[in-house]
Steps between C-alpha positions, in 0.01 A plus 500: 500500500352730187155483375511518056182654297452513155317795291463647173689803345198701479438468898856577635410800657156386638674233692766736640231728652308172640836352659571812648143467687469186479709190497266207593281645149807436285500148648173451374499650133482321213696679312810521132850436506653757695667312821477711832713435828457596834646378827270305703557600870416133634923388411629805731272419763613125460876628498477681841357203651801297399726780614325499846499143535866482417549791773348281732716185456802698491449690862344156637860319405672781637330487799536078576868574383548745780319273753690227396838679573378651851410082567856425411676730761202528774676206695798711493382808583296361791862319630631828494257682658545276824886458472462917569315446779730280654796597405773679732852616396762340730620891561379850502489674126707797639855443335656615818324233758532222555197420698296240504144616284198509720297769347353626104376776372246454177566878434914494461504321196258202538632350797810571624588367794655642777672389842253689740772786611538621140159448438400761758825699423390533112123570635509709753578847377396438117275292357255490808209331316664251314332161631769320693440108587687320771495105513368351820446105554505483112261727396522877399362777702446850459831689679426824631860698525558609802585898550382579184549907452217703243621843474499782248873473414421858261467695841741511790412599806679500844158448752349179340242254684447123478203306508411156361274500195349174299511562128308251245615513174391302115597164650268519819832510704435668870834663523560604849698793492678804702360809360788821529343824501566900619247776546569684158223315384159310634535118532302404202672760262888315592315167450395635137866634435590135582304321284157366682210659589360522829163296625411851713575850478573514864800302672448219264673127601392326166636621143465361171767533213372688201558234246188348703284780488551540127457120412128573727466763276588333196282175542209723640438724196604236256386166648199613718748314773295584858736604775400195707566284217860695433606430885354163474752370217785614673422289799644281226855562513497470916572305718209354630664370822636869545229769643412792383364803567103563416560784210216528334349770665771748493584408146177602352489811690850620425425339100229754481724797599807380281 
């Protein structure tokens, strides 16, 4: 939208000088045959409020479009979901058995399943916190491997010592565990060079893997997550059937130290 103003010849340059100061005393002067156009700042204003509302109706379509399509395939998803929970191969994933499947683990692949021999074959030596399930009167239970081994496989040593350790890791899994050790090092140092970190700096029989500690650390000085309320949420993820052992204590302590 322009505003048009007429003067004389003789007053060109008086009404330059008064436009440049100002406009709303062109508007108002009586004044030749000289038209004068400026830009009246009112259409641009009334521009980016059509813009904006356009904006608007564009991101609200997009959004009902993309609730309509999760609508469409929620049923599906949700069919899914529980066909996973119940489902059970007729034989173990290992190409060499055929066993019948009794046991998953989330961690190999999302779950595999496994007869309960290979399971504890694949588990025991390697991949000692990966969070093994074993079916029981039709419902899945945490599975504990039995003779699980944690040693520093970067040292080798001929005097080594046993004793059993529990080790929580991410998932709030209490893995109960044979910790392998010598006397080259102190028993919290050959926990570190495995991969958890020990409650107590003195004959410790609770660790916790590193990848928990950092995630602690992580949602602490990012999130303003409270330890309490970190331990809390994993409680989540366990079995609530299954006890546990009372770790808050020893986590904070050994939290501050790490």
């Amino acid at each position: 939208m322009a505003g048009k103003y007429t003067c004389s010849e003789g007053t060109k340059s008086g009404i330059t000088e008064l436009y440049d100061i100002n406009t709303e005393g062109i508007s108002e002067a009586n004044i030749g045959d000289q038209t004068l156009i400026f830009e009246d700042s009112s259409g641009s204003e009334y521009d980016n409020d059509l813009e904006d509302k356009g904006v608007q109706r564009t991101y609200k379509k997009r959004r009902e479009r993309l609730s309509s399509n999760w609508e469409k395939i929620r049923l599906k998803l949700l069919k899914t979901s529980l066909a996973l929970e119940g489902l059970l191969p007729s034989t173990c994933s290992e190409a060499t058995c055929q066993e019948s499947a009794a046991t998953r683990c989330r961690d190999c692949r999302f779950a595999t399943y496994y007869c309960r021999k290979c399971c504890d074959k694949i588990h025991r030596d390697k991949l000692q916190f990966h969070g093994c399930q074993i079916l029981k009167e039709g419902c899945w239970e945490d599975y504990n491997v039995p003779e699980r081994v944690l040693c520093n496989v970067r040292h080798n040593c001929g005097g080594t010592y046993l004793r059993p350790i529990t080790v929580v890791d991410l998932s709030g899994f209490y893995h109960e565990i044979v910790f392998e050790y010598c006397n080259c090092y102190t028993v919290p140092e050959s926990l570190l060079q495995c991969g958890v970190w020990p409650a107590t700096p003195v004959e410790p029989s609770v660790a916790f893997t590193l990848d928990l500690m950092e995630m602690t650390l992580r949602l602490m000085m990012e999130c303003q997550v409270s330890i309490h309320d970190m331990l809390k949420a994993l409680d989540f993820f366990k079995n609530p059937l299954l006890k546990s052992k009372k770790i808050y204590d020893q986590f904070i302590d050994s939290f501050e130290e790490y």
